[in-house]
ROVO-978891 format. One record per residue: residue number from 1; x, z, y of N, C-alpha, C, O in turn. Coordinates in Angstrom, 3 decimals. Each point is the difference from the previous one (the first is absolute). Layout:
N
<site NUM, <X, Z, Y>, <X, Z, Y>, <X, Z, Y>, <X, Z, Y>>,
...
This chain:
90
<site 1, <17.120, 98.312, -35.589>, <0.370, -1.157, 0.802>, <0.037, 0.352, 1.480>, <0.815, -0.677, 0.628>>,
<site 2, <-1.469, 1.533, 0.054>, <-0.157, 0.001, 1.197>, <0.840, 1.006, 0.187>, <-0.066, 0.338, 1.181>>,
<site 3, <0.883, 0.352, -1.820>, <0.945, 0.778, 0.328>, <0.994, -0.424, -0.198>, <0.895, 0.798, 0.279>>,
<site 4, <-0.646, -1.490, -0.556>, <1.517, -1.089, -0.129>, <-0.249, -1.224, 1.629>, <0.874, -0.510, 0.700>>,
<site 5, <-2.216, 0.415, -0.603>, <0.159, -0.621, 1.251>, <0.321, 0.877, 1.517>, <0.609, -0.193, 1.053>>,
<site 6, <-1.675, 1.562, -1.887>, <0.684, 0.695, 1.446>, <1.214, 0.415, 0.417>, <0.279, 0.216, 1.179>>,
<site 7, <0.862, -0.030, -2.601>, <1.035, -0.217, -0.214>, <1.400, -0.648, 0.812>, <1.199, 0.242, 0.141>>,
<site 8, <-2.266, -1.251, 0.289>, <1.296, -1.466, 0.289>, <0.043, 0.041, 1.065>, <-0.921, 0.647, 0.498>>,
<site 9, <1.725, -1.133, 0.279>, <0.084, -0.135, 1.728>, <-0.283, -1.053, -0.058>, <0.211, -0.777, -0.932>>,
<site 10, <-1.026, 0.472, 2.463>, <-0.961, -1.186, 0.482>, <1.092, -0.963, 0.025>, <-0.309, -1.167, -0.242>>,
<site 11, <1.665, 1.467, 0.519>, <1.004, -1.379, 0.003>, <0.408, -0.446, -1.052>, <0.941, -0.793, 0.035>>,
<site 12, <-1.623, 1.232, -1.488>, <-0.001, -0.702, -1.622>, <-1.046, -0.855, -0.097>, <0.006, -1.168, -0.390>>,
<site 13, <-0.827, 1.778, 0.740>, <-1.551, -1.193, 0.182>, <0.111, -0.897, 0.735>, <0.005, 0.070, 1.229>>,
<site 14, <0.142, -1.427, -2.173>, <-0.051, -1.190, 0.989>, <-1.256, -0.367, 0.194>, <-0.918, 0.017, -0.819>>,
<site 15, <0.908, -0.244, 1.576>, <-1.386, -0.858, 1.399>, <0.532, -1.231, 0.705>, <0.500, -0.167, 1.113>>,
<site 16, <-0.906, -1.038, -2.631>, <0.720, -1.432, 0.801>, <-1.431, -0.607, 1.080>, <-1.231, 0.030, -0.012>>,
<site 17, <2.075, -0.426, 0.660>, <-1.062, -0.522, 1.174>, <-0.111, -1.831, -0.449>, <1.003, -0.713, -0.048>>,
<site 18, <-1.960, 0.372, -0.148>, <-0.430, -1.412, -0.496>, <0.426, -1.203, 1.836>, <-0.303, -0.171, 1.181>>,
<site 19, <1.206, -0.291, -2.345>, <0.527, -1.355, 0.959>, <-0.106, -0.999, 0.029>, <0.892, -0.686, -0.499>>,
<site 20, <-1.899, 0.139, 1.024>, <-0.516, -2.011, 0.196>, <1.259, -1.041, -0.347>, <1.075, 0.198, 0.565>>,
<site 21, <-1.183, -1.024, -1.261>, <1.240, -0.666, -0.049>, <-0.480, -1.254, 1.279>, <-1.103, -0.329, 0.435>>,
<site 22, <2.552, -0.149, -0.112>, <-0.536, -1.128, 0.925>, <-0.817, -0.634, -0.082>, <-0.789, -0.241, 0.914>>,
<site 23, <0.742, -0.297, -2.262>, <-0.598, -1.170, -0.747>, <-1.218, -0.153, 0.347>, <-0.642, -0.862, 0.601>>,
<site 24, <0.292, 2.519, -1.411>, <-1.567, -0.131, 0.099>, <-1.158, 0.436, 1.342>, <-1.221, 0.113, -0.107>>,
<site 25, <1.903, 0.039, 1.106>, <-0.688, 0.264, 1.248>, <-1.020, -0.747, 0.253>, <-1.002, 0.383, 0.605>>,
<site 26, <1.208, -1.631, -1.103>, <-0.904, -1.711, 1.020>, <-1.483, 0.478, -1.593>, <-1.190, 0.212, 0.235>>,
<site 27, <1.841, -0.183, -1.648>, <-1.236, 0.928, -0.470>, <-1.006, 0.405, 0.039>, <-1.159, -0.282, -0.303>>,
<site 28, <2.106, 1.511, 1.014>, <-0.579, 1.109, 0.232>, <-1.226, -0.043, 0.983>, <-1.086, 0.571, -0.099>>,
<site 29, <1.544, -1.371, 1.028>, <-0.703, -0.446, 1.490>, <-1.200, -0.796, -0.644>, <-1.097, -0.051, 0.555>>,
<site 30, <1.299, -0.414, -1.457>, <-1.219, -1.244, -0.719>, <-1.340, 0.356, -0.716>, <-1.132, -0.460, -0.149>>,
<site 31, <2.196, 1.975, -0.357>, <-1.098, 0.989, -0.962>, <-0.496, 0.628, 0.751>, <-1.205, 0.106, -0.228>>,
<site 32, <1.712, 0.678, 1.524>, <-1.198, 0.987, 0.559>, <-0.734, -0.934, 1.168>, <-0.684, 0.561, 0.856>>,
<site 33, <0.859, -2.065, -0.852>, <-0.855, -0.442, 0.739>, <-1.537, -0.351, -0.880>, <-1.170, 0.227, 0.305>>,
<site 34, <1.717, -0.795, -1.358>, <-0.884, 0.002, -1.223>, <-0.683, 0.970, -0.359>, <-1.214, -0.203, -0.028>>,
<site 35, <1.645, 1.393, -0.316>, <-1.089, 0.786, -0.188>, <-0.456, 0.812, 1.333>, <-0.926, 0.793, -0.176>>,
<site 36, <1.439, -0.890, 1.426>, <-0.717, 0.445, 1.200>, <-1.540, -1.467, 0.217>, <-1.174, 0.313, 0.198>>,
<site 37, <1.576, -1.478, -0.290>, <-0.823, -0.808, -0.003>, <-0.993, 0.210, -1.140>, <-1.190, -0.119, 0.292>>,
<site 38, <1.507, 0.410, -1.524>, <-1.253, 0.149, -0.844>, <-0.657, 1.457, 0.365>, <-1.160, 0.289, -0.294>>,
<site 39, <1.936, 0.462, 0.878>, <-0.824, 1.604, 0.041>, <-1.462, -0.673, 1.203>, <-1.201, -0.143, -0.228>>,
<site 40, <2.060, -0.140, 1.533>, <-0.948, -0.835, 0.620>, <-1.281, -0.824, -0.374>, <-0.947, -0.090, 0.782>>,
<site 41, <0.963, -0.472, -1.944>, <-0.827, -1.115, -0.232>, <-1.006, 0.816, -1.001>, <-1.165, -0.323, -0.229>>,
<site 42, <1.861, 1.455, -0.325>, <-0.703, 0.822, -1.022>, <-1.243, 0.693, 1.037>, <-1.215, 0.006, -0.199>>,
<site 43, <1.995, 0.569, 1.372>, <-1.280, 0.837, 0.737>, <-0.798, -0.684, 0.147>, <-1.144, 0.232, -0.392>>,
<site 44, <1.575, -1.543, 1.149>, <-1.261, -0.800, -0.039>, <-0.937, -0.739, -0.883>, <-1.081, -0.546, 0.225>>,
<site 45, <1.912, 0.705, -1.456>, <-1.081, -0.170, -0.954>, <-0.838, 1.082, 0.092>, <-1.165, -0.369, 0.149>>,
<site 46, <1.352, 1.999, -0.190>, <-0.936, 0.822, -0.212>, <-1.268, -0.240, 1.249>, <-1.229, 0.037, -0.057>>,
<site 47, <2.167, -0.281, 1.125>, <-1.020, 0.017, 1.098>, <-1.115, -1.397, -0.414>, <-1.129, -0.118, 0.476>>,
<site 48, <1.476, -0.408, -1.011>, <-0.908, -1.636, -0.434>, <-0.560, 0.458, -0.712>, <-1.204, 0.109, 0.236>>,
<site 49, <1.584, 0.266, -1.136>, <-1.144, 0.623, -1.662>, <-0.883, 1.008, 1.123>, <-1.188, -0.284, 0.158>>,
<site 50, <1.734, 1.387, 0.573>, <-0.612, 1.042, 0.595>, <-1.688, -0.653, 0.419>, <-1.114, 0.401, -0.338>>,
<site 51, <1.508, -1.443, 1.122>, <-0.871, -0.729, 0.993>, <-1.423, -0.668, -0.961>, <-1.217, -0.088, 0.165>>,
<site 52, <2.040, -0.223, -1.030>, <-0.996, -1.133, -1.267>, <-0.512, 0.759, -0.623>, <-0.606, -0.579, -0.901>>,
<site 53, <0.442, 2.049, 0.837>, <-0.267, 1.264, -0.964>, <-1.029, 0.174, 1.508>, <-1.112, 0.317, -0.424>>,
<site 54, <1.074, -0.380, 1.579>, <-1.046, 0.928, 0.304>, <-0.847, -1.385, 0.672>, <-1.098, 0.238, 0.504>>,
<site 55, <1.598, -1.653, -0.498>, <-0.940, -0.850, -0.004>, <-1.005, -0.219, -1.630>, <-1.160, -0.387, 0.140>>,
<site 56, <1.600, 0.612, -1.355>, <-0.392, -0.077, -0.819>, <-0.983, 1.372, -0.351>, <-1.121, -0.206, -0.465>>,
<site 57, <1.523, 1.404, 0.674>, <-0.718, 1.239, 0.023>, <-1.693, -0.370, 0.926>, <-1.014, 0.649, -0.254>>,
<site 58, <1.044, -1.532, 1.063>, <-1.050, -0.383, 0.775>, <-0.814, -0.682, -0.038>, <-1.032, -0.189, 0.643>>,
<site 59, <1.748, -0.438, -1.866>, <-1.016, -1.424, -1.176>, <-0.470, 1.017, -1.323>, <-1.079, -0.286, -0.517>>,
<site 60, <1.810, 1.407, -0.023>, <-0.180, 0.457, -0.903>, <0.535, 0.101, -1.359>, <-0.473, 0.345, -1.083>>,
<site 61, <1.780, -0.819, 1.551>, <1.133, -0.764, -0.746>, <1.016, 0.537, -0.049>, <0.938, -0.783, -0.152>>,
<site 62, <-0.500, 2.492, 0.256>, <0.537, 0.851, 0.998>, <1.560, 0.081, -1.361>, <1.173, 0.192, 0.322>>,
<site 63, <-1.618, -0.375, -1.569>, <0.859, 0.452, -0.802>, <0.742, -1.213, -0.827>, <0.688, 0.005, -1.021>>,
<site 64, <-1.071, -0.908, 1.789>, <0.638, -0.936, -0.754>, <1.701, -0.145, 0.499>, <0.964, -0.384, -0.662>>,
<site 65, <-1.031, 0.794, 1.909>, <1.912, -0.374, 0.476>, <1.055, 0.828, -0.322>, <1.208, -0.196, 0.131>>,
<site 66, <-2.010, 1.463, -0.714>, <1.380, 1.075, -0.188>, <0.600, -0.808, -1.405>, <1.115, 0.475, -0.216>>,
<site 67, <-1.374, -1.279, -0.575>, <1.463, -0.346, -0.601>, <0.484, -0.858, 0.930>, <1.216, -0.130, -0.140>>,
<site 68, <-1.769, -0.667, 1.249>, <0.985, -0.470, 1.098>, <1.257, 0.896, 0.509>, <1.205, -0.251, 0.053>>,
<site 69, <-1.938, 1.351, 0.287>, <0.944, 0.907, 0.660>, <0.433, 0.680, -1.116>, <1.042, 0.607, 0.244>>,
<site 70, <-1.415, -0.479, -1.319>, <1.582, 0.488, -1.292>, <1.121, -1.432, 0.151>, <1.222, 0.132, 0.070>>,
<site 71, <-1.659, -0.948, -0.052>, <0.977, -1.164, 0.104>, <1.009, -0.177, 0.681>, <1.091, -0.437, -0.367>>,
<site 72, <-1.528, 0.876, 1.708>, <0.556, 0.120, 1.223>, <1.002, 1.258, 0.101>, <1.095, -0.373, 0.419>>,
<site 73, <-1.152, 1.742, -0.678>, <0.198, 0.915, -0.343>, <1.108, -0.352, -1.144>, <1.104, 0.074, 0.538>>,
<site 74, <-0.992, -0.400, -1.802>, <0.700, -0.201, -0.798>, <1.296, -0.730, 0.770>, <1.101, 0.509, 0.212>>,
<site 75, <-1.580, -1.913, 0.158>, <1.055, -0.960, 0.867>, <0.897, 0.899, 0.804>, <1.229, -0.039, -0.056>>,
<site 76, <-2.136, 1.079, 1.017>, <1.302, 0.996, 0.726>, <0.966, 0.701, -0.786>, <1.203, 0.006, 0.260>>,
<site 77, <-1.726, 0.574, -1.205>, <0.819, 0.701, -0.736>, <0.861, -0.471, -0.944>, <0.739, 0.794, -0.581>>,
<site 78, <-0.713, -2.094, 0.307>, <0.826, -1.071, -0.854>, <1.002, -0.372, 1.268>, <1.190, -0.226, -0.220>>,
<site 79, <-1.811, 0.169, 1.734>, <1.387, -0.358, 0.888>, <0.630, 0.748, 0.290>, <1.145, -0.353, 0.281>>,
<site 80, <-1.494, 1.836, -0.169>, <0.799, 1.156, 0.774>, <1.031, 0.388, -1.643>, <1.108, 0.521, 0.129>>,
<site 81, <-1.481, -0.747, -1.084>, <0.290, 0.435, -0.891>, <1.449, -1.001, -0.427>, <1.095, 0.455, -0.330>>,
<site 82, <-1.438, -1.799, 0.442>, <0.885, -0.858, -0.259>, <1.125, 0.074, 0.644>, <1.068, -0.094, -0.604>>,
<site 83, <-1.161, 0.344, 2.448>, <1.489, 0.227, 0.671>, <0.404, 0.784, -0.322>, <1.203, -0.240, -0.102>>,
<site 84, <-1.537, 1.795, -0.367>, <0.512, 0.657, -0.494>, <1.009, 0.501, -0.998>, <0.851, 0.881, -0.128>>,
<site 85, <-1.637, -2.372, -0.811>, <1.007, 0.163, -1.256>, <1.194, -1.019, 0.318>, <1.175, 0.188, -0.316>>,
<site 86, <-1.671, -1.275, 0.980>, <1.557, -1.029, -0.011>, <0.945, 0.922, 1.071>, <1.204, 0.178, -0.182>>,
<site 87, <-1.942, 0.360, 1.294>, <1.145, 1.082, 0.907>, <0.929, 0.999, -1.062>, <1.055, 0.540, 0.332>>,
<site 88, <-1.587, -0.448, -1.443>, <0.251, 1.264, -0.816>, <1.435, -0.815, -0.840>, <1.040, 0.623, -0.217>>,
<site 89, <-1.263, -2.312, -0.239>, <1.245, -0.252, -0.140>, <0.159, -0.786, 0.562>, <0.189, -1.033, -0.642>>,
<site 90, <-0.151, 0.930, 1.915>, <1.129, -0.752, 1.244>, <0.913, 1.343, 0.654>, <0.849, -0.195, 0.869>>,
């Protein structure tokens, strides 16, 4: 296989360049405000859980928030993950 690619001249290999349709621009603008706003709200969840983990560490209570912060943690990765895929078919 890779000798049939080295084969070919670079002007057989197409390399389409991905083109926004009009349509979906206003979208587009909706989704990366959305997930720029949840990435936002995610840090600050960690920083909140962060805070309640070392006020609670001081009562003695130190292990009770990390499924907070799996929670929190999960939520980011369900938003960064989600624009991704609708960008993938828009």
């Amino acid at each position: 296989m890779q000798n049939i690619l080295a084969r070919l001249p670079l002007s057989v290999i197409p390399n389409p360049t991905p083109v926004v349709p009009e349509q979906a621009k206003g979208l587009l603008t909706v989704l990366n405000w959305a997930s720029g706003i949840g990435l936002v709200l995610g840090v600050l969840g960690v920083i909140i859980v962060g805070i309640g983990m070392v006020i609670q560490l001081r009562r003695g209570e130190g292990g009770e928030s990390i499924g907070k912060l799996g929670w929190v943690l999960a939520g980011c990765i369900i938003i960064t993950g989600a624009s991704g895929i609708v960008r993938a078919f828009v």
